[in-house]
N, C-alpha and C positions, 0 to 999 in steps of 0.2 A: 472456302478454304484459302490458305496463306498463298498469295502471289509466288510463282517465283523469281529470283533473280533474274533481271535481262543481263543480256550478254550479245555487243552488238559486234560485227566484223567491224571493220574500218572503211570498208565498200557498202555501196547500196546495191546485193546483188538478193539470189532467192532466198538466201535463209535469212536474211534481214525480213525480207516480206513473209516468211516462215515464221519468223520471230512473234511479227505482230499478229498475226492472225492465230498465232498459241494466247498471246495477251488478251484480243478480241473473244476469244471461244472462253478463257477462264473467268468472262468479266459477266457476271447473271443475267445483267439485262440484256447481253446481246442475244443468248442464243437461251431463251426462257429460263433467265437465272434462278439462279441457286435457289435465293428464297421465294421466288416465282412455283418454282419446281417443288419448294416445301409446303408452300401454300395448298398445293392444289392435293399434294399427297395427305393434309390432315383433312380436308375437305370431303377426300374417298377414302377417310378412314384408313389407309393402307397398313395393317399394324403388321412387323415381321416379328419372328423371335427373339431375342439377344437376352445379351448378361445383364440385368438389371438389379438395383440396392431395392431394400426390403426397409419401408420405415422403423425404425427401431420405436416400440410400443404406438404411441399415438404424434410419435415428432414428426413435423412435416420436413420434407425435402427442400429447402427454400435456401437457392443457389446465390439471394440477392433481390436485391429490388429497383426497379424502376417508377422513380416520383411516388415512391412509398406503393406500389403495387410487388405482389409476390415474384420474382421467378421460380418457379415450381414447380417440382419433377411431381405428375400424378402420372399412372399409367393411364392411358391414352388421351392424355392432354397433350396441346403441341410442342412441346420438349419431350415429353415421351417419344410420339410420330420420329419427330426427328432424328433422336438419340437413336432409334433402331434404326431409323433407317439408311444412317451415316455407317451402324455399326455392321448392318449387312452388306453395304458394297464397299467399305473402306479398309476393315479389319481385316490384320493378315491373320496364318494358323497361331497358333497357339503356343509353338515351339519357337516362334520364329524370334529373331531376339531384338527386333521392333516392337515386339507387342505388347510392353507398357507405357510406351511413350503413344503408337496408335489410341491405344484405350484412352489415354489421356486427351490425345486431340479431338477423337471422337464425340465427348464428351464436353469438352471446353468448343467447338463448333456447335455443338449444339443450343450451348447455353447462350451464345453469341447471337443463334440465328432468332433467339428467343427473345433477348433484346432487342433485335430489330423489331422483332416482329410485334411486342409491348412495345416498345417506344413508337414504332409508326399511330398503333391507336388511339396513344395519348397525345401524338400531334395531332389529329383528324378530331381528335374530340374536343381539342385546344379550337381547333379552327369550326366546330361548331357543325362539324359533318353528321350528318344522322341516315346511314341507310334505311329507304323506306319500308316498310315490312312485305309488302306484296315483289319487293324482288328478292326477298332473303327467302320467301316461299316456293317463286320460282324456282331458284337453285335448290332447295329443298327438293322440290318434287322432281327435278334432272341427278339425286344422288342413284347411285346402283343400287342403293339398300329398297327403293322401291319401284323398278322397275319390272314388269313383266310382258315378255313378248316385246320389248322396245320402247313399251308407252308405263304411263304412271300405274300405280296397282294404288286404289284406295284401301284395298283390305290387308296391303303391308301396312301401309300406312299405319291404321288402324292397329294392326298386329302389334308393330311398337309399343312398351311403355311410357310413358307421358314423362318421368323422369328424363329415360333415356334422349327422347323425342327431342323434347327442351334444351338439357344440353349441346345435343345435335344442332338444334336451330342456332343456337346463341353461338357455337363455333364456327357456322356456316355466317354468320353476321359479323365477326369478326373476321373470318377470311375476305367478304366482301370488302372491306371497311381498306385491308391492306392491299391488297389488288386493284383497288381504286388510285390509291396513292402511287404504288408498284407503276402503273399502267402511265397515268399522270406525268411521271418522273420519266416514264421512256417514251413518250410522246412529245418531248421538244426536239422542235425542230431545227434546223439551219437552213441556211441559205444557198445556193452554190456560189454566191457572190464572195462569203464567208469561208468558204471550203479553199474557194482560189487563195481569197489572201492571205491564208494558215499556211497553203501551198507555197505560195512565194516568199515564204520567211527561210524555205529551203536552200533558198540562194544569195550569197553566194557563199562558195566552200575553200575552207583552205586548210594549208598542210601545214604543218610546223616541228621545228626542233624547239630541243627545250632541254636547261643545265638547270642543276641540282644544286643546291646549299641547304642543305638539311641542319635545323637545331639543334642535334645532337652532336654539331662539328665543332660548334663553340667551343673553344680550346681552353685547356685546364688552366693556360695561364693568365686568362682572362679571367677566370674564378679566382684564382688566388689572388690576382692582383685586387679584385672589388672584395675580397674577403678582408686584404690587409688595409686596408681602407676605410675599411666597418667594421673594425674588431668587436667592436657592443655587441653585434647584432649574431657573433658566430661565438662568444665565450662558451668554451666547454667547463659541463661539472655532470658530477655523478652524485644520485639522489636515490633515495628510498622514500615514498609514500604509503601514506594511509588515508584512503578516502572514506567518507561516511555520508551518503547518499539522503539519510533521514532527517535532519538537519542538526543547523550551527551547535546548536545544544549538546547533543551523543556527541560529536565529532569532538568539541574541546572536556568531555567526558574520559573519552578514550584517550587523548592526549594529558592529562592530568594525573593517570594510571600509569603513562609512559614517564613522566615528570618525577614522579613520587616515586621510581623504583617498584611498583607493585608489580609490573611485566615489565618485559624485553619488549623495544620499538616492533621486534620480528615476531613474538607470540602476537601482540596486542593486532601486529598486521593480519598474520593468519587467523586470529578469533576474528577479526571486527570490521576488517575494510572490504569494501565494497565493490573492487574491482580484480583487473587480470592479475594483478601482479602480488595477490594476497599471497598466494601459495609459495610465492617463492619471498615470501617474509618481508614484502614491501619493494623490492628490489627493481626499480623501474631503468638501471641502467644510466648511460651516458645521455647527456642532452645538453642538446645546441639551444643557447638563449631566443635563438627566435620560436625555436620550437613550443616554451613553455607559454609562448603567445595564443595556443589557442588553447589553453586550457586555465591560464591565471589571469583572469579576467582585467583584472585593475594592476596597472605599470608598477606604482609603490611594490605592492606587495610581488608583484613578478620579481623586482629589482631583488628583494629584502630575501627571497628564496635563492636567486644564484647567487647572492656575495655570502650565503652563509659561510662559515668553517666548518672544516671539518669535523664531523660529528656533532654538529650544534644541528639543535631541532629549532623550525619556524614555529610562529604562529599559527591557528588556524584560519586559513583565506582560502575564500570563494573560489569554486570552481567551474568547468561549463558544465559539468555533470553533479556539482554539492558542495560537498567542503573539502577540504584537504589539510595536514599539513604533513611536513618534510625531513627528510634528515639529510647532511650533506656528507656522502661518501669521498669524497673530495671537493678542497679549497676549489673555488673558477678560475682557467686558466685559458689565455690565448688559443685561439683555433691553433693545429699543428697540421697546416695547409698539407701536407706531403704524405699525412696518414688517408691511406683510401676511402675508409668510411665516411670520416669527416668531409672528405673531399665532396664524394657522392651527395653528403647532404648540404653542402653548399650549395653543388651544381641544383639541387633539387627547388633551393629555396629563389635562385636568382632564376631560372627556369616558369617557375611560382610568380614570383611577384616582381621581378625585374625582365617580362619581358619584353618590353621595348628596348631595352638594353643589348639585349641580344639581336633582335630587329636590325639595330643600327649599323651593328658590326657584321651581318652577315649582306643588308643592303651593299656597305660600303667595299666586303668583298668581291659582291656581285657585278656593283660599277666598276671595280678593278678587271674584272674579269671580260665583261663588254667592252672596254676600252681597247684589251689586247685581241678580242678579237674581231676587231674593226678592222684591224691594222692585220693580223696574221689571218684573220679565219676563223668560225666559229670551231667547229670541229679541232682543230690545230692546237685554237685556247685551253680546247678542254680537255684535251690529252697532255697537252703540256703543264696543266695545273692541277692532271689526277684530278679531273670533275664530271660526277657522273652526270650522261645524257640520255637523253630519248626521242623520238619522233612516233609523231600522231598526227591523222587524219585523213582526206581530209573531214573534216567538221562542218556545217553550219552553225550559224550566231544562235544557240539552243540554250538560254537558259533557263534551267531549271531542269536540263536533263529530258525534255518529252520526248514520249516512245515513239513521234513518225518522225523525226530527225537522227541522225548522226548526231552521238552525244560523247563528250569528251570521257566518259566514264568509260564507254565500250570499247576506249585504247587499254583497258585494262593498267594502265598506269598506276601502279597503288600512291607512286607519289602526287597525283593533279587528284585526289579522293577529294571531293568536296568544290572541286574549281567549277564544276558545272552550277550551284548555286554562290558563285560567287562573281559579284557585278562588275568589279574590278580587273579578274581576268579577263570577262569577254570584251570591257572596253580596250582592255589594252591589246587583246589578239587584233580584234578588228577595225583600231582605228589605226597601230604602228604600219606603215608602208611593206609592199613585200619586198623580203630582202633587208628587210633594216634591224639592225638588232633593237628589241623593245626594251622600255626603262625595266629594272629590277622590278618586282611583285612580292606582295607574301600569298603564299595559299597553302593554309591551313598549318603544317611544321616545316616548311620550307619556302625560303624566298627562292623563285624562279625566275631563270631569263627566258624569253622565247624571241624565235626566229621567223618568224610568217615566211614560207617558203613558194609558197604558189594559188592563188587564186583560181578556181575554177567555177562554171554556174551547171545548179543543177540538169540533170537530164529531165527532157521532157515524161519520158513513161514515169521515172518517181514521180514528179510533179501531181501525176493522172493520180500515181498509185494514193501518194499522201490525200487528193482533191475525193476520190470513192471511198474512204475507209476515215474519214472525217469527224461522220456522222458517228461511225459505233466511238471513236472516239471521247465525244462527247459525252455519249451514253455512258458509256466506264470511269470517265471521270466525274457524272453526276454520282453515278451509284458509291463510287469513293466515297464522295462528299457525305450523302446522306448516311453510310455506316460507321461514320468515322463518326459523324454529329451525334447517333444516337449510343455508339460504344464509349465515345470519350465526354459523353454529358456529365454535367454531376448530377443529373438525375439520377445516374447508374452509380448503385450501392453497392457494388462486386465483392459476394462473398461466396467466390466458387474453389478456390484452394480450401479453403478452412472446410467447408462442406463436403468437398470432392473426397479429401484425406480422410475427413471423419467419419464417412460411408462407406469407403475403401480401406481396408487394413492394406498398407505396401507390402504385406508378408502375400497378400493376397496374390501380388503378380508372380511369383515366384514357385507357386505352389503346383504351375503348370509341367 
C-alpha cells in the first residue's frame, strides 16, 4: 500500500523514533511483507468473498501485460487471492463516502502486487532458476488441502482431480520461484562496521535562519522595462482560425470556399475546423507574438500571420497540431505594458524563458540584503526590508532527505521544498562558518540566504538508535528498489484504467 507522508519534529525525540518504526512496520520485508504475506495466502488457497467483474461473454480480464505475459483477473488465480483479499480487510461500508476511491485502490493494489509478482518470475527465469520438482511436491504435500490428523492423507491427494491438482502444483512452483527471490533480497546483510559509519553521518547538526526572495517578487517594472525592449516578441493582434487536422489539401479546400464567397470564414470555422475554438466561429482571441511560437512552426510564416490587416486572411501554414490559416481581427500593435492581462502574459513568458534573468535580480537583491545585515543584523535586515524569514533545525548534512536523519523537509517549510535533494544548499549550509551570513542560493522559486546559527554533535543514544535500526533500513530500501524496477519497467504494458472502467460502470458506485 502507498507510503505515507513523513513528517519529522525538529528534535530527535520518541515520536521521531515512532516515526520510523511506523516506516519500518509499513515496509513488507520487515515484518513478512506484503507480498511475502500474498505469497503465502495464494499458496493456502485462502479465497474470501467480495465484489467481483463477470467476464463479459468469452473476453478475458487482462489488466496489462508484463514482457508480453497476461495480467489477469481469473478467479482464483493470484490477482483474484489478492484482490479479495485486500477487499476484505481494507474496504470500508458501503455508505461510507470513501468507498469508490477504496474499491479503486483495492483493486489497482492488487494489480500492482500482480506485477510484482509476474515480473519477479520473469527475472528468476531470465536468470535461469528452475525450482526442482521434488521440493514444489514437498510444499505440495505440507498444503492443508491434504492433511489429515497432522500428517499427509494420500487418499486426499488422490481424491483431487488431476486438473485441479496440476494447477495447484504449478502455483505452488510459482509461489516457490518468488519466495526464493523474496527471501534472497532480505537476506543482505551489513556490517556493524557500516551501521557505525551511516551513524556518524548524524553529526554534526545545526540550526539556521533563513530570508526569502521568492520569484514572484520580481517587480512589474522589470517586466515592462524587458517588454519595451523586445517589442517583436510581445506585438498584440487578435485572430480567428481554422484548423484542418487531415491534411494540407482539405485545409486549402476550406479556405478557397472562404476566398470565393461560398461561406462566411465563421460557418466554414463551425462546419470544418478542427479544434476548440470552432464553436465560437474561429475566434481564438487576443495573442502575444511569442505565443504564436508554439503553434506556427516556421518564423516566415509566423511573421506573415501577425503583420496581417485587418480582416485579411493568411495562407494556409503548418501547424504543431495540422494546418491552419487565419484571419486578422485587428492590425498588430505594441504590447500596452499597463493592461493587466498583457501584463500577466509577459510576466509568464520572462518567467518561461528568461529565467535567469530573474535569478540575477533577485541574487543581486539578496547580496543587498546580506550586506545590510552584516552591519545591522540579520533579523533587523529583514524587518526593515519587509523580507520574509524562518528558522529550522537543528539538521544533519542529510541529502536526499533519509528517514534516520533529521531532514530539512520535516521543518515543514513549504519554501526550502526540494532543498533537501539539492547539493548546493547542503554545501553551502555546511561549509559557510557559524554566525556568518552565507553567499545567496536558489532553491527551487526562491533565492535564499541562510545564517548557520549553532553547531551541535549528535547524542549518543540516536547514534545507538540510527546504528540498530540500520539493517531494516536497508531492507525497505532494497524492497523500494526492486518494486519500483518491476512497476516502472517497460516491460509493464499498464492497461488497468481502460480495463478497470470498462468492467466497472461509474453509475456502479453510486447505486449503493
Amino acid at each position: 500500500m502507498a507510503f505515507k507522508n513523513r513528517k519529522q519534529p525538529e528534535k530527535r525525540d520518541d515520536s521521531f523514533k515512532s516515526e520510523i518504526m511506523h516506516r519500518f512496520k509499513t515496509q513488507p520485508l520487515l515484518f513478512i511483507g506484503t507480498v511475502l504475506v500474498l505469497v503465502i495466502v495464494i499458496v493456502a488457497f485462502v479465497v474470501v468473498p467480495a465484489i467481483v467483474p463477470e467476464a463479459r461473454g468469452s473476453e478475458d480480464l487482462i489488466f496489462g501485460y508484463y514482457n508480453r505475459v497476461p495480467i489477469k483477473y481469473v478467479p482464483n488465480n493470484y490477482f483474484a487471492n489478492v484482490q479479495q483479499s485486500l477487499f476484505q480487510n481494507y474496504m470500508p461500508e458501503a455508505d461510507d463516502p470513501n468507498y469508490m476511491y477504496a474499491f479503486l485502490q483495492v483493486w489497482r493494489e492488487a494489480f500492482e502486487e500482480t506485477v510484482v509478482y509476474v515480473g519477479i518470475q520473469d527475472e528468476m527465469k531470465s536468470a535461469g532458476f528452475i525450482v526442482p520438482e521434488d521440493v514444489v511436491d514437498r510444499e505440495m504435500a505440507g498444503l492443508s488441502y491434504f492433511q489429515e490428523n497432522g500428517r499427509f492423507s494420500p487418499t486426499k491427494y488422490r481424491a483431487m482431480d488431476n486438473t485441479t491438482r496440476m494447477n495447484l502444483w504449478r502455483q505452488v512452483q510459482e509461489s516457490v520461484v518468488v519466495q526464493t527471490y523474496l527471501w534472497d533480497m532480505a537476506s543482505l546483510k551489513t556490517t556493524s562496521n557500516e551501521a557505525s559509519f551511516i551513524a556518524s553521518m548524524a553529526s554534526p547538526k545545526r540550526s539556521f535562519d533563513v530570508a526569502f526572495f521568492p520569484f514572484n517578487s520580481y517587480p512589474d517594472s522589470e517586466m515592462i522595462s524587458y517588454a519595451q525592449a523586445n517589442p517583436a516578441n510581445f506585438r498584440v493582434t487578435r485572430l480567428s482560425r481554422i484548423s484542418i487536422t487531415s491534411g494540407e489539401r482539405d485545409a486549402r479546400r476550406v479556405l478557397e470556399t472562404v476566398r470565393s464567397g461560398a461561406t462566411t470564414f465563421e460557418e466554414a470555422a463551425r462546419a470544418s475546423s478542427q479544434d476548440w475554438a470552432a464553436e465560437r466561429g474561429g475566434d481564438i482571441g487576443m495573442m502575444l507574438a511569442f505565443e504564436l511560437e508554439y503553434e506556427i512552426l516556421d518564423t516566415q510564416d509566423r511573421e506573415r500571420v501577425i503583420n496581417l490587416s485587418r480582416g485579411e486572411i493568411s495562407d494556409v501554414v503548418a501547424t504543431s497540431s495540422g494546418w491552419s490559416f487565419y484571419r486578422a481581427e485587428e492590425a498588430s500593435q505594441p504590447p500596452d505594458v499597463y493592461d493587466l492581462v498583457q501584463l500577466e502574459r509577459i510576466r509568464s513568458y520572462i518567467m518561461g524563458n528568461m529565467r535567469g534573468r530573474v535569478e540575477d535580480w533577485l541574487l543581486a537583491e539578496a547580496e543587498r540584503f546580506s550586506a545590510t545585515a552584516r552591519e545591522t543584523g540579520f533579523s533587523e535586515a529583514a524587518e526593515a526590508a519587509n523580507i520574509n524569514t524562518n528558522s529550522f533545525g537543528p539538521i544533519s548534512l542529510n541529502y536526499g532527505d533519509s528517514v534516520l536523519f533529521s531532514s530539512v523537509s520535516s521543518s515543514g517549510i513549504n519554501e526550502l521544498s526540494g532543498a533537501g535533494q539539492n547539493q548546493f544548499f547542503w554545501r553551502t549550509a555546511f561549509s559557510t562558518p557559524v554566525n556568518t551570513i552565507a553567499e545567496p542560493l536558489v532553491v527551487g522559486d526562491y533565492v535564499i540566504v541562510l545564517l548557520p546559527l549553532e553547531e551541535v554533535e549528535e547524542d549518543e543514544d540516536e547514534l545507538e538508535f540510527i546504528k540498530s535500526y540500520y539493517s531494516y533500513y536497508v531492507s525497505s530500501s532494497t524492497e523500494n528498489s526492486y518494486r519500483t524496477y518491476f512497476l516502472q519497467n517497460d516491460k509493464l504494458d499498464d492497461r488497468f484504467q481502460e480495463m478497470f472502467w470498462k468492467i466497472w460502470d461509474p453509475s456502479y458506485f453510486y447505486s449503493f
